[in-house]
C-alpha positions in Angstrom: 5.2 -39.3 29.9 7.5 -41.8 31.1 10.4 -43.4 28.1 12.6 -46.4 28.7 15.9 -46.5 28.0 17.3 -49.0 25.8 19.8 -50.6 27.6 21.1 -54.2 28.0 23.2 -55.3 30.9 26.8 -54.8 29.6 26.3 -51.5 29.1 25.7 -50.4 32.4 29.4 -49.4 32.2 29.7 -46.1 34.9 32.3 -44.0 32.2 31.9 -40.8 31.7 30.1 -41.3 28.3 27.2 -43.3 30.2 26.7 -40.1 32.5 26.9 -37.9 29.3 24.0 -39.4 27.9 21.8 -39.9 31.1 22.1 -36.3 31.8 21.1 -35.2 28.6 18.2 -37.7 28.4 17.3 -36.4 32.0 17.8 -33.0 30.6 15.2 -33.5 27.2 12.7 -35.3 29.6 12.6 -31.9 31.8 12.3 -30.1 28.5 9.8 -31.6 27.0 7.3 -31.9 30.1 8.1 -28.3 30.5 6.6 -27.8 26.8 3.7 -30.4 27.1 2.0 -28.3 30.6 2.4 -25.3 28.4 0.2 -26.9 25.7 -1.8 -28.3 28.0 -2.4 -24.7 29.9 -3.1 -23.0 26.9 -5.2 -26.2 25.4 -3.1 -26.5 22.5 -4.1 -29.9 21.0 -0.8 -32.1 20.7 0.4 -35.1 20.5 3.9 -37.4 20.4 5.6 -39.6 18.2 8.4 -41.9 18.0 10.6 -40.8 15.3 14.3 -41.3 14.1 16.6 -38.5 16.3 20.2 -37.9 14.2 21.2 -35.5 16.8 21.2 -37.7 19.6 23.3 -40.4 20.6 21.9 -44.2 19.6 21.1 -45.4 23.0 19.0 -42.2 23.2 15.6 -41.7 22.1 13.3 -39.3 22.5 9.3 -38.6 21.0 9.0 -35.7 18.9 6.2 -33.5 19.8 3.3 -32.5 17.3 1.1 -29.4 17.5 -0.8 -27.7 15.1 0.2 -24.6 13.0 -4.2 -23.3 13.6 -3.4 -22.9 17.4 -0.7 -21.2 16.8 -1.6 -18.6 15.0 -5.1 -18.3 16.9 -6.9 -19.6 13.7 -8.4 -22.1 14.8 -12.0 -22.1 14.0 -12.0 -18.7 12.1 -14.1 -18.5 9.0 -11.1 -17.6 6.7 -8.4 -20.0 7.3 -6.1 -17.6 5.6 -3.3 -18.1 7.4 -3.3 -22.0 7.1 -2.7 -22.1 3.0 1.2 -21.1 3.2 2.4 -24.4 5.1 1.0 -27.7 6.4 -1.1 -28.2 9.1 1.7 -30.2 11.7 4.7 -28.8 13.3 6.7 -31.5 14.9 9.2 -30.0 17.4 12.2 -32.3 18.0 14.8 -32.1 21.1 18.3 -31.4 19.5 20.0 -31.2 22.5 22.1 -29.1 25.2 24.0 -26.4 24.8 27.0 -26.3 27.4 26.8 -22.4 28.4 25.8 -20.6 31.8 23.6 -21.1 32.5 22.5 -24.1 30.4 20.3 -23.7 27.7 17.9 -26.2 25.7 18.1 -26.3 22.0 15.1 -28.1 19.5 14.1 -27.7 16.0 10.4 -26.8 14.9 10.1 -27.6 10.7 7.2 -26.1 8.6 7.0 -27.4 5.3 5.2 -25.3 3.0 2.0 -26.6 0.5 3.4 -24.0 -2.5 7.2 -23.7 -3.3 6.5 -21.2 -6.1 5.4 -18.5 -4.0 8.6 -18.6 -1.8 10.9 -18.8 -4.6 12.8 -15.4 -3.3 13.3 -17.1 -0.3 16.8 -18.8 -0.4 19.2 -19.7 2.7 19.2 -18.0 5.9 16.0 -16.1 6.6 17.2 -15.1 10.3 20.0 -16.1 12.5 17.9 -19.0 13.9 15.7 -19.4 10.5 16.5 -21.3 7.1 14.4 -22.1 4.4 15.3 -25.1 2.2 14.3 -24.5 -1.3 14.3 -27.7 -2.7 12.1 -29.5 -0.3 10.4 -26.2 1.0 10.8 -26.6 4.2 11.2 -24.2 7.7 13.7 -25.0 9.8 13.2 -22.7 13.5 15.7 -23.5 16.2 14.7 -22.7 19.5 16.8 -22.1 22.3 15.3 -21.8 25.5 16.8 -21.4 29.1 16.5 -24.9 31.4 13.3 -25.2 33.3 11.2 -22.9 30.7 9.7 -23.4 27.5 10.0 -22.8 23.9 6.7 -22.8 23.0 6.1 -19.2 23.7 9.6 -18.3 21.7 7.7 -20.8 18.8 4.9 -18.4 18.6 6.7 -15.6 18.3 8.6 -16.7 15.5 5.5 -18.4 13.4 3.8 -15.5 13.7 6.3 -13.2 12.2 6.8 -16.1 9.9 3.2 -15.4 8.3 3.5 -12.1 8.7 6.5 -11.6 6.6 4.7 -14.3 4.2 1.4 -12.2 4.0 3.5 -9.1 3.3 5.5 -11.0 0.4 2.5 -11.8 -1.4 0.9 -8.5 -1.5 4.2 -7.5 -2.8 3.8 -10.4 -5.6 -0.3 -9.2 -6.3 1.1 -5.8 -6.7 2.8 -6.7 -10.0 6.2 -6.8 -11.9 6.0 -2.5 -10.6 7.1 -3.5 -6.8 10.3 -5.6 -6.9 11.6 -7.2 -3.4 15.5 -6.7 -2.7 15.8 -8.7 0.3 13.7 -10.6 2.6 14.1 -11.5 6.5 12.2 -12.0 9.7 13.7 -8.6 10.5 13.4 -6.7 7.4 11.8 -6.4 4.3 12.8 -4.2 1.0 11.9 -3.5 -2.1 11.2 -0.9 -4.7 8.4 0.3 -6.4 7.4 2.7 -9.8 4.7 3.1 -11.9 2.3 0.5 -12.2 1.9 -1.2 -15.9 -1.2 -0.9 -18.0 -3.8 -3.7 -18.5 -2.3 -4.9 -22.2 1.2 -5.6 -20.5 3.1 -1.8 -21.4 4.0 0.5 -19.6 2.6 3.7 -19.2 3.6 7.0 -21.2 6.7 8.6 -19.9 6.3 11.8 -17.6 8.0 15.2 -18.4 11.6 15.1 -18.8 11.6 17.4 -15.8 9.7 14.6 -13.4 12.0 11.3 -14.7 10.7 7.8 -13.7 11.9 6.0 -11.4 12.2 3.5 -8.9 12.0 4.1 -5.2 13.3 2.1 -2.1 10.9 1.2 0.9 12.7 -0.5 3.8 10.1 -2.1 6.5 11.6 -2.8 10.0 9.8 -5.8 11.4 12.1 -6.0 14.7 9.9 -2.9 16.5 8.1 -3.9 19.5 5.1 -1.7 18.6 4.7 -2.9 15.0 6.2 -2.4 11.7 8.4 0.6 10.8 8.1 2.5 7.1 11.5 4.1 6.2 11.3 6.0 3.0 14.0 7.2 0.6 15.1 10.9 0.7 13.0 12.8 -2.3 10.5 10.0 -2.3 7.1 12.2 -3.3 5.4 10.0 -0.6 6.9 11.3 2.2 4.6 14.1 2.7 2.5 10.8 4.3 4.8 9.1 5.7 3.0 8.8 9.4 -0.3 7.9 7.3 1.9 5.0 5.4 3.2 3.7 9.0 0.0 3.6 10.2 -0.8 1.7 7.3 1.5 -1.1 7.6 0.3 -1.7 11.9 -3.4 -2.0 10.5 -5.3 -5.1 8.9 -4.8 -3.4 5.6 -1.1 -3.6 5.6 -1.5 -6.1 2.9 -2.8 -3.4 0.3 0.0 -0.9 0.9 2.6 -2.1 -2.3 -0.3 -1.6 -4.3 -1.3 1.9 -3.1 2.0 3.3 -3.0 2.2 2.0 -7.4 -1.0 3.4 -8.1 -0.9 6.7 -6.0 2.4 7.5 -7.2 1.4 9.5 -10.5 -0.9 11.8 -8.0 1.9 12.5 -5.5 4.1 13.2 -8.2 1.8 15.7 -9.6 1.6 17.0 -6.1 4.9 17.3 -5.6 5.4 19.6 -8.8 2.8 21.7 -7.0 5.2 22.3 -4.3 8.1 23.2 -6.3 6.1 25.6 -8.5 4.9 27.1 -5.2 9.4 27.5 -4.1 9.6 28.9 -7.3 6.9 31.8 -7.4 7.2 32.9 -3.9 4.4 35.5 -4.4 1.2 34.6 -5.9 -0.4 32.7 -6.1 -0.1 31.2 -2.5 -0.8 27.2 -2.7 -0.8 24.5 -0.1 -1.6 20.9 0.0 -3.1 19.1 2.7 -3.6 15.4 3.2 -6.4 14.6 5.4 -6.3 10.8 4.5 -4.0 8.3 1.9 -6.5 8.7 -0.3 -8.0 12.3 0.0 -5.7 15.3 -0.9 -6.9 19.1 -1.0 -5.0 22.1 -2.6 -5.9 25.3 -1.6 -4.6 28.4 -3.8 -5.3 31.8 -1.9 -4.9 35.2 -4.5 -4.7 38.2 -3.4 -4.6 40.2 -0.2 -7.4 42.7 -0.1 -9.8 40.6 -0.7 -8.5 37.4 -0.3 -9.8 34.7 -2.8 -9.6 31.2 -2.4 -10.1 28.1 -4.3 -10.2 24.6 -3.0 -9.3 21.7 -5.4 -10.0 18.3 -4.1 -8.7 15.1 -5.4 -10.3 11.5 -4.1 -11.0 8.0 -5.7 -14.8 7.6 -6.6 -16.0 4.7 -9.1 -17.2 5.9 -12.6 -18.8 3.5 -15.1 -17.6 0.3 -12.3 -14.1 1.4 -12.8 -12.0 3.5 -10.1 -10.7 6.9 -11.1 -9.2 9.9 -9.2 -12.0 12.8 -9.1 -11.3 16.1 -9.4 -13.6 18.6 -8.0 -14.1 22.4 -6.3 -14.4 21.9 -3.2 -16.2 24.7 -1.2 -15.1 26.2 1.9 -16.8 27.9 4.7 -16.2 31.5 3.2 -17.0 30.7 -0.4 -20.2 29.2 0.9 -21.4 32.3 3.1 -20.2 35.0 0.2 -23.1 33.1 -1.6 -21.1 34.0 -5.5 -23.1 32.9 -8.0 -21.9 30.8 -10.6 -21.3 32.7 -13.6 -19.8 35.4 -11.6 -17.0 33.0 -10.1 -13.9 33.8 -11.9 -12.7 30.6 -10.9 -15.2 28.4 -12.4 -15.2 30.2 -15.2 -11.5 29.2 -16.1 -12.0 25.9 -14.7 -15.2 25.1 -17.2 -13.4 26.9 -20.1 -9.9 25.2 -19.3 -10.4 21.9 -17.1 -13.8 20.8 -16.7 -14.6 20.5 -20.3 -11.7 19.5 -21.0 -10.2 16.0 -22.3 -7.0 14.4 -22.5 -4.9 11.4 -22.5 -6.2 9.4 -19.1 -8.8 12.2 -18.2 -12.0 13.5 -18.6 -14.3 16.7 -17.9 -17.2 16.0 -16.6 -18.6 19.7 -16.2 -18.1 20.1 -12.5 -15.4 18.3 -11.9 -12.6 16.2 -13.7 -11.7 12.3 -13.8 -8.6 10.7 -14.3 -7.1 7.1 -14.6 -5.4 5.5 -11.6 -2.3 4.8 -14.2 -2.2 8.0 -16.1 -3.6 11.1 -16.8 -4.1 12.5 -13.2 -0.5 14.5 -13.5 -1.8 16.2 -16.8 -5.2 17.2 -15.0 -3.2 18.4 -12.0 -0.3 20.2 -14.0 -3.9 21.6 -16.3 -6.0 23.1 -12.7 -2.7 24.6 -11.7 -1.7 26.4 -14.8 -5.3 27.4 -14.4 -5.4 29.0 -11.5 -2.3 30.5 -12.1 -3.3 31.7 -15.3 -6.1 33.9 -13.3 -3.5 34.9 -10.8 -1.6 36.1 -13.7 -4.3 38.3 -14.2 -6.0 36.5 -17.5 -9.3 36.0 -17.4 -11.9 33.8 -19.6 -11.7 34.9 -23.4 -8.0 35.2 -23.1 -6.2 32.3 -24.1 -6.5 32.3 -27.6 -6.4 36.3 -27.9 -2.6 36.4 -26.5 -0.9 34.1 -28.8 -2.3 36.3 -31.3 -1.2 39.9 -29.9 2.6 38.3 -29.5 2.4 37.8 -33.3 2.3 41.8 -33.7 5.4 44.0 -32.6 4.3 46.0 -29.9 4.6 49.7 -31.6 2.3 48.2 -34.6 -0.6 47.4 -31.5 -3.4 49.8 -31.3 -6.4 49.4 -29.0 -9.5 48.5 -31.1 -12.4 51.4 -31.1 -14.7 50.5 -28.4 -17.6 50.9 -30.5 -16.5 48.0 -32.0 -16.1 46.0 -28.9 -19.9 46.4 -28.0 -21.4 46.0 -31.1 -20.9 42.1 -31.6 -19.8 39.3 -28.8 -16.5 37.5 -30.0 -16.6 34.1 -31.2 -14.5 33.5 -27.5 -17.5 35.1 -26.0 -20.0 32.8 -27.7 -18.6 29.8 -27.5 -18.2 30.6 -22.8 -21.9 31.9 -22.9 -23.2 28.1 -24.6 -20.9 26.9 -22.4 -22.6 28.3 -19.6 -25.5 27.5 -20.4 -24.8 23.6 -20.8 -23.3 24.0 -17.7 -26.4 25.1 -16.1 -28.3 22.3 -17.5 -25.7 20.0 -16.4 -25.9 21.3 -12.4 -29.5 20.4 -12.4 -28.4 16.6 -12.2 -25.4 14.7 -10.9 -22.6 13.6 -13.1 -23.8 10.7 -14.9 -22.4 7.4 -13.0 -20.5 9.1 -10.2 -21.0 8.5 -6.6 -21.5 11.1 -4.4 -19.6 11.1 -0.7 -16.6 9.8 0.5 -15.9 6.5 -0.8 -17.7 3.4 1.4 -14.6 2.1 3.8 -15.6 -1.7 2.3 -16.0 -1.0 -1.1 -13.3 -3.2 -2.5 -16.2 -5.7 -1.4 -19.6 -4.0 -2.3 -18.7 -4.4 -6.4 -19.7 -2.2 -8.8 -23.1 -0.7 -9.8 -25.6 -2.3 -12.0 -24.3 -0.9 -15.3 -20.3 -1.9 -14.7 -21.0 -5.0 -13.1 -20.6 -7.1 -15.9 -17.7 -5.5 -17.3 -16.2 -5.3 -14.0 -17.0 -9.3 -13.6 -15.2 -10.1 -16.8 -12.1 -8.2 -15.6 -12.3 -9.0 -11.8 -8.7 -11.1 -12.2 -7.3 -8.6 -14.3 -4.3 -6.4 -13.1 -6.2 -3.2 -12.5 -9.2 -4.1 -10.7 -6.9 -6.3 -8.1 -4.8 -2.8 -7.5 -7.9 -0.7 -7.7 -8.6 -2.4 -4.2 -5.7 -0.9 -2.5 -7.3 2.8 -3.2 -10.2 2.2 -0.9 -9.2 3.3 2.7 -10.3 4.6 5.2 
């Protein structure tokens, strides 16, 4: 690439300002042939221009070099594109000049200009210390600086790259709803908060406890780490019993999704977290522990007792029911439940869960015989808070029968109470007692078959992509842009 320089005869003058501007045309030529053999190494299509140069002297001029924003981000000829919607498809990169240190260093200027100024509307100033966005043109500006004799493409890709990344991560923060709010917004750093998510008609859900207030909680994600991104969480944030699950997360193609799963899996660690501080509080029994084995696939295991032990296994994952996802609630059977071979009706266990959970309803849940559903907005801290009063009502000693008959005994003063004659007690069942024996035989029936639109298994790793079954299809295709079923998504992981 060879330029001319514009100059007439009576301006060969040999003052200082002539050498000035030869050495920094010399200078720009060595910097951009150092650039155009690293395109042409990595077969980067490119090109020059002539083009108007403000930062160089008059009687300099120098091309400006073109390259695409597909080659840089290795899209080029991928299927999706999705990286090439957030900014135009040119980058020109324009020599700006020297900058007198030792040793010297080369400066330019690399400009994206972005095809939607309403998505970066959170975006105002300085985005790094070499990186500002212009909001009224919406427009990148990247300086490079780059040592003499080596290029800035390489230090180009680096920053478009985290460019898009932070760009993808700010829209899943914008899909995830008016629940995740950004605070601030660099190439280095990203943070926002996040709460419960709002329900499809626009409120917001029903309040929890007193005892369990709602708030908002502060995720800070450090994009400067060599080995990926790095989730720092709040003190007392109930996520933070996953927090090497969550970081894992963020360095994985699903990063996008994470906003979204930490709004609509906040209710269930919440409920898991009163759980724990049940557990601090009665030290004795019964003895309860959670375990995550996955984001989305919790297990509580209550052990009662000492001589012999009993144990019950609650498990909690996201299944689809009627082509809408919902937590499920379900026993899950361990190794030495399974061997003991009890029988149903002679599980103490199930008994109070069929009399007190599992046919059950309440506001965002559902019995379903064997096992329980709740909505991804509400109702899975009422059916958590409802299998742990459970189970704690048997380690309490209560049994089935005895809900109703206590209330009652409290009502008499305790030197009025006399044991009934036990004649009478075998002569008739109780009402209590008729009402658990129908029970049990509905539930019987019900075992014979699987819950009606429920889908066995672990949930399928792509099933934010297989749709719904045959008889939620149409509903779910009616809703598909709604605000649920685009959160719903972020449940799905594997």
């Amino acid at each position: 690439m060879f330029t001319k320089m514009p100059m007439a005869t009576e301006q060969l003058r040999l003052s200082d300002q002539f050498f000035e501007n030869l050495t920094l045309y010399a200078t720009g030529m060595i910097a951009q042939i150092t650039d155009l053999r690293e395109l042409h190494n990595k077969r980067m299509a490119h090109t020059t221009r002539e083009a108007v140069n403000y930062s160089l002297p008059a009687q300099i001029k120098m091309p400006t070099v073109y390259v695409r924003l597909s080659d840089i981000l290795g899209l080029r000829g991928s299927k999706g594109g999705r990286g090439l919607c957030w900014a135009q498809e040119y980058i020109p990169i324009v020599f700006k000049g020297v900058q007198a240190e030792t040793p010297m260093k080369i400066i330019a200027e690399a400009k994206l200009t972005v095809t939607n100024r309403r998505k970066f509307q959170f975006l105002k100033g300085n985005v790094d210390h070499d990186v500002n966005y212009n909001p009224q043109i919406g427009q990148f500006s990247l300086r490079l600086r780059g040592e003499m004799g080596a290029t800035v493409i390489t230090l180009l890709t680096a920053r478009i790259q985290a460019l898009s990344r932070l760009i993808e991560l700010v829209e899943a923060i914008g899909r995830a709803g008016k629940a995740v709010v950004h605070q601030s917004v660099t190439l280095r750093e990203v943070v926002f908060t996040y709460s419960d998510s709002v329900t499809a008609d626009g409120g917001a859900p029903p309040e929890p406890p007193s005892n369990n207030a709602r708030r908002s909680w502060r995720v800070r994600l450090d994009l400067t780490k060599e080995r990926g991104v790095n989730v720092d969480l709040e003190s007392g944030n109930p996520h933070y019993p996953v927090i090497d699950y969550i970081r894992e997360m963020a360095n994985s193609p699903d990063f996008e999704n994470l906003p979204s799963w930490l709004v609509l899996s906040l209710p269930l660690y919440r409920a898991l977290e009163k759980v724990e501080e049940k557990r601090k509080s009665f030290q004795d029994q019964p003895v309860v522990a959670v375990f995550h084995r996955a984001l989305n696939w919790v297990t509580i295991r209550y052990q009662i007792g000492t001589n012999p032990v009993r144990k019950l296994n609650i498990e909690i994952r996201p299944r689809t029911r009627q082509g809408k996802l919902m937590w499920h609630v379900s026993r899950a059977m361990d190794a030495d439940t399974k061997t003991a071979d009890v029988k149903p009706e002679n599980d103490e266990f199930n008994k109070v869960l069929v009399e007190r959970v599992w046919t059950a309803s309440g506001n965002g849940f559902k019995g379903l015989t064997s096992g329980a559903a709740a909505s991804l907005e509400q109702g899975i801290e009422e059916l958590v808070a409802l299998v742990d009063e459970s189970v704690r009502f048997i380690a309490s000693g209560g049994g089935v029968g005895q809900q109703q008959q206590q209330p009652q005994q409290q009502q008499i003063p305790l030197h009025q109470q006399q044991p009934p004659p036990p004649q009478a007690q075998q002569q008739s069942p109780t009402p209590q007692q008729q009402r658990f024996q129908q029970q049990m035989q509905q539930q019987r029936q019900a075992q014979q078959m699987p819950a009606a639109n429920m889908h066995a298994g672990p949930p399928h790793p792509n099933m934010m992509n297989r749709g719904p079954s045959q008889q939620g299809q149409q509903q779910q295709q009616q809703s598909r842009q709604s605000y649920g079923n685009t959160m719903a998504n972020a449940l799905v992981l594997d």
